[in-house]
C-alpha positions in Angstrom: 71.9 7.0 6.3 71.5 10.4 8.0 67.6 11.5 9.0 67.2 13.5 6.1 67.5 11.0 3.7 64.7 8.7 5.6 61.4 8.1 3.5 58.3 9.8 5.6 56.7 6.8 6.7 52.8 7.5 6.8 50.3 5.0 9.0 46.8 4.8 8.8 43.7 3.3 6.7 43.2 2.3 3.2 39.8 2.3 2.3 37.5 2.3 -1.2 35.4 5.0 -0.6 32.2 6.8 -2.7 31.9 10.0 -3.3 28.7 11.7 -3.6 28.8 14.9 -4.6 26.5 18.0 -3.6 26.1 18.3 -7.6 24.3 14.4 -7.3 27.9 12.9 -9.0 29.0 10.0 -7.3 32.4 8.4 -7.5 32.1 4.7 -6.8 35.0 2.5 -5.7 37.5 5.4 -5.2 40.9 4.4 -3.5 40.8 6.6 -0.6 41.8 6.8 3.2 43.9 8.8 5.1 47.0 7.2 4.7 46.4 7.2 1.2 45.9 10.8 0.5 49.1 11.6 2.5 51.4 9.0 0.6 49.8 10.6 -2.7 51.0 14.4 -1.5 54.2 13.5 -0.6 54.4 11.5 -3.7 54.1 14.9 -5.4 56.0 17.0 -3.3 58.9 14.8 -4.7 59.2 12.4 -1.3 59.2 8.9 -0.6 56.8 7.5 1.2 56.5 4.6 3.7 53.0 3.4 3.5 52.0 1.3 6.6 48.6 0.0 6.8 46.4 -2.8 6.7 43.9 -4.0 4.4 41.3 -6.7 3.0 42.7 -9.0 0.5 40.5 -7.9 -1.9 42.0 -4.2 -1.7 43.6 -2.8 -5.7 47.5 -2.0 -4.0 48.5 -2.3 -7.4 46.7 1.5 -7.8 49.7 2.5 -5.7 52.1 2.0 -8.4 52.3 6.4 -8.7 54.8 6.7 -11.7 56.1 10.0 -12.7 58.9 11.6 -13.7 58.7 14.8 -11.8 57.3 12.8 -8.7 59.0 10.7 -5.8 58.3 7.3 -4.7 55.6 5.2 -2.5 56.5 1.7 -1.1 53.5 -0.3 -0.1 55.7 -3.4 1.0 54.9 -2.8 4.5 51.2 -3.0 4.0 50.0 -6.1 5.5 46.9 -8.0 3.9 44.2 -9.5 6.0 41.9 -11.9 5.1 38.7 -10.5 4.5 37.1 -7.1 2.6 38.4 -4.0 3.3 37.1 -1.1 5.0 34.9 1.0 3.1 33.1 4.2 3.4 31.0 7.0 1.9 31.7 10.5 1.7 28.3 13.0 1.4 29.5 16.6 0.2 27.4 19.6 1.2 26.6 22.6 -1.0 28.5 24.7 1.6 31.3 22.5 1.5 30.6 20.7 4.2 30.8 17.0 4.4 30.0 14.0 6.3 31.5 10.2 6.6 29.6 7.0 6.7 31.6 4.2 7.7 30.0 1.2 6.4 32.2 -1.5 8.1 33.7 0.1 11.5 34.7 -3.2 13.1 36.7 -3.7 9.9 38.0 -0.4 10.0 39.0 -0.5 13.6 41.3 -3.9 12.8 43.0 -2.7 10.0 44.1 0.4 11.7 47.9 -0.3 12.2 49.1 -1.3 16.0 52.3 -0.5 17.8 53.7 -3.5 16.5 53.8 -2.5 13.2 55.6 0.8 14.7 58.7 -1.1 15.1 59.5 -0.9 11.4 60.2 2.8 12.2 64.3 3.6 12.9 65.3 6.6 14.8 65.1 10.1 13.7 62.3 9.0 11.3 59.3 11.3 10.3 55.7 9.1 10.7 52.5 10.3 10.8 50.2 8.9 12.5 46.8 9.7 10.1 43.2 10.0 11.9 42.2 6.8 14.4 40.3 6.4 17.8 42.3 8.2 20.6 42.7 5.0 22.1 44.8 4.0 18.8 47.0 6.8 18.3 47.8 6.6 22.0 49.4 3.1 21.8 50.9 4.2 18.7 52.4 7.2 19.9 54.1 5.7 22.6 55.5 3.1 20.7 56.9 5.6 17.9 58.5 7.7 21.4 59.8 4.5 22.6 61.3 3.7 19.1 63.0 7.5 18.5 60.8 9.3 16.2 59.9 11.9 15.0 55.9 12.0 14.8 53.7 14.1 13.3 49.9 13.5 14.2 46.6 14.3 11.8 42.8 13.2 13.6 39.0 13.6 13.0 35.9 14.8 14.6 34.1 11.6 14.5 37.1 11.0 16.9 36.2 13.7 19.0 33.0 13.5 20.1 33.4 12.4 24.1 33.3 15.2 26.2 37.0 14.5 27.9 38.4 14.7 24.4 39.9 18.0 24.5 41.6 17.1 27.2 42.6 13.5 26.2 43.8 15.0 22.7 46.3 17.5 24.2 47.8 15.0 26.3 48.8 13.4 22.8 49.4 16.3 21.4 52.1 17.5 23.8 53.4 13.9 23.2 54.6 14.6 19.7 56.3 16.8 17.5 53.8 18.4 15.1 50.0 18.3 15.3 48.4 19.1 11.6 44.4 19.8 13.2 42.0 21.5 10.7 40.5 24.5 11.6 37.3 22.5 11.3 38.9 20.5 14.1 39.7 24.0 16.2 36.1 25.3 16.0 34.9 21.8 17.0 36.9 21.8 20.3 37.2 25.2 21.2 33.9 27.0 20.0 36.5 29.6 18.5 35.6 30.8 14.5 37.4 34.1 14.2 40.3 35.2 13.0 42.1 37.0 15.6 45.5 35.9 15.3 46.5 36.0 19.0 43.8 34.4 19.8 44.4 31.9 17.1 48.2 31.2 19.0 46.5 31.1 22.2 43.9 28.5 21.2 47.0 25.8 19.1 49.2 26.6 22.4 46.7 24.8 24.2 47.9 21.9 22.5 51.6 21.6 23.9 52.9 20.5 20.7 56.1 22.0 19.9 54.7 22.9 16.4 50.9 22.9 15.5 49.9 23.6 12.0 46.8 24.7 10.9 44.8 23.6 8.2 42.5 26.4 6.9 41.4 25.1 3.3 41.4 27.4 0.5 42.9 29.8 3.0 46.3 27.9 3.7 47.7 27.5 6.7 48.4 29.0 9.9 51.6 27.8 11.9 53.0 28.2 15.4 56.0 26.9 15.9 58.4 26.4 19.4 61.3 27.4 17.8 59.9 31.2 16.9 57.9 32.2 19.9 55.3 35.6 19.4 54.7 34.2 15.6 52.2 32.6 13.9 53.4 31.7 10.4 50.7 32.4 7.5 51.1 30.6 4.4 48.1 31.6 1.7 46.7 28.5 -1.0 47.0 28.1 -4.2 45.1 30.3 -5.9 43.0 29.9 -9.2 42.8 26.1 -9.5 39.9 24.1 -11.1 38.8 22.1 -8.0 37.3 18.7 -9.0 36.8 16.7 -6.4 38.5 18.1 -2.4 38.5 14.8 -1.1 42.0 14.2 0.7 43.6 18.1 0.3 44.1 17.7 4.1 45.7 14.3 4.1 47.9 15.1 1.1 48.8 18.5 2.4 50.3 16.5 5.3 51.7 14.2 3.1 53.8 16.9 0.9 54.9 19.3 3.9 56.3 16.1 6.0 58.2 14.9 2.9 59.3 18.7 2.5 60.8 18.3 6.4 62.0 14.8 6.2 64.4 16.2 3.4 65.6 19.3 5.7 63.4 21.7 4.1 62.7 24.7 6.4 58.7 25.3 7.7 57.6 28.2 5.8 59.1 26.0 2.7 57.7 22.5 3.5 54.2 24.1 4.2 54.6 25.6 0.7 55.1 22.6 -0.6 52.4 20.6 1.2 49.7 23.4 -0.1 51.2 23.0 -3.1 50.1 19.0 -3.6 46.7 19.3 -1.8 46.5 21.8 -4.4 46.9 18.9 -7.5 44.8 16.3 -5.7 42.3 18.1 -5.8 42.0 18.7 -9.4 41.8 14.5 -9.8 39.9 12.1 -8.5 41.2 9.6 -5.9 44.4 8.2 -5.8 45.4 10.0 -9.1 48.7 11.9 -10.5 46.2 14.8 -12.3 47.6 15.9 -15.5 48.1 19.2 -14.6 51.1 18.0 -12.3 55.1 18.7 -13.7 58.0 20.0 -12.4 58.0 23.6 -13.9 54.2 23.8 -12.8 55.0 22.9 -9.2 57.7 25.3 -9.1 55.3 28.1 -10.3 52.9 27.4 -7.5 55.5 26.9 -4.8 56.7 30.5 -6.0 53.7 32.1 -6.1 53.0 30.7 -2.5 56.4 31.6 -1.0 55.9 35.0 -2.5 52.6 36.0 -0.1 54.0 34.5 3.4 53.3 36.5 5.9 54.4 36.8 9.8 51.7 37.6 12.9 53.4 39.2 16.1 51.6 37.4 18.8 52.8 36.1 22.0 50.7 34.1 24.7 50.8 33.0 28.0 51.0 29.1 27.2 53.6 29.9 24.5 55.5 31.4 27.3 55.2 28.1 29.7 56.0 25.9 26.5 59.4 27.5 26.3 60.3 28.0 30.0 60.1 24.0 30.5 
């Protein structure tokens, strides 16, 4: 089996989250976590997904049974089930937009995050992504998924990120692995930076070391900076137009659909596309949910309309030129 034919395998939490809305609606019991929001994106980018996780044995994996004919596939055998509840959280949406997480069982959380051991169901050459988890946990994991050959891809969160050697911690990792996929929440957080300036945009994901840092900007798209093309930064606009119903997860799902896009040999610019293009259905469901607007010919529309308004920033920094004299 060559590389390209390798499911994305995705690690991270399952949890049942609730929603509560800025509007005062609340969405109890929702399937939610990281790992499922990503498995769900590249479920709709057409992938097949690896889900590895762990979870209480009361968790509803039966949910996970996504069937459509336009979509791909997600295997949850390698979801180990612990005895116990699972970890659960709330999620409190802002009228700006803003939100904020309450983790009602961290101790839970922190067990059923997956360990290097569970890495070694990974073969060579595959694409993981390691979902949001304490530095400490994406460290061990990391090295494990080096050790084993693959190719990783690495998501995280600001309640991560709130020591003040985290920066620093988090770009030792960073240069560690293959693709980083920060939010520009994330940016902002560690850098102070909130403009728009794209050079000094590539300056501040250079800092990073990751051979290829994409950006997650929101309804804005994406912003990309890749080894491979040095003086650019890739711009890839979102999907326009869309009834958004609940925003939970676009970030997670958007990694979800533009890793399957790459696991398949699909080039950046059309990978992103097609991971804006999923965050841009999840978001018009609610939770771990194939939303009706979702087909083929409807996908292709989207991915079109987003391929058509790509755009290219000259830029060139200093750390981009270090990166590629090593």
């Amino acid at each position: 089996m060559t590389t390209e034919n390798l499911p994305l395998v995705v690690m991270g939490h399952l949890t049942i989250d609730e929603i509560r809305m800025s509007s005062g609606l609340v969405h109890e019991s929702t399937i939610g976590g990281a790992a499922a929001y990503s498995a769900l994106g590249g479920f709709l980018a057409g992938g097949d997904v690896v889900v590895i996780s762990r979870v209480g044995s009361s968790y509803p994996l039966d949910r996970f049974r996504l069937v459509h004919p336009d979509g791909g596939t997600v295997d949850i055998s390698e979801t180990l089930i612990l005895p116990g509840e699972s970890t659960k959280n709330i999620a409190w949406y802002g009228e700006d937009g803003t939100r904020r997480w309450d983790i009602l069982n961290p101790d839970t959380m922190h067990i059923q995050t997956p360990t290097p051991e569970d890495a070694d169901r990974v073969e060579r050459g595959q694409w993981v992504l390691v979902c949001p988890a304490s530095l400490e946990q994406q460290e061990a994991l990391v090295d494990r998924l080096r050790a084993r050959g693959a190719r990783i891809a690495l998501d995280t969160e600001i309640h991560y990120l709130t020591d003040p050697d985290a920066m620093e911690r988090l770009s030792a990792l960073t240069s560690r692995v293959d693709c980083f996929l920060p939010s520009r929440e994330h940016i902002t957080h560690l850098t102070g930076y909130a403009g728009d300036d794209a050079g000094r945009i590539a300056e501040l994901l250079d800092r990073f070391g990751s051979p290829r840092v994409v950006l997650k900007c929101g309804a804005s798209g994406v912003l990309a900076s890749d080894r491979e093309r040095p003086g650019e930064l890739l711009s890839v606009p979102g999907v326009e137009r869309i009834d958004v119903i609940d925003p939970t997860g676009a970030g997670d799902s958007f990694d979800g659909g533009f890793l399957a896009g790459l696991s398949r040999g699909e080039s950046v610019a059309d990978a992103i596309a097609g991971g804006c293009v999923a965050a841009s259905f999840v978001i018009q469901a609610i939770g771990l949910t194939v939303p009706a607007e979702f087909s083929s010919a409807e996908t292709t529309r989207r991915r079109e309309t987003v391929r058509g308004r790509v755009a290219v920033h000259q830029t060139f920094t200093k750390a981009r030129e270090k990166v590629n004299n090593r």
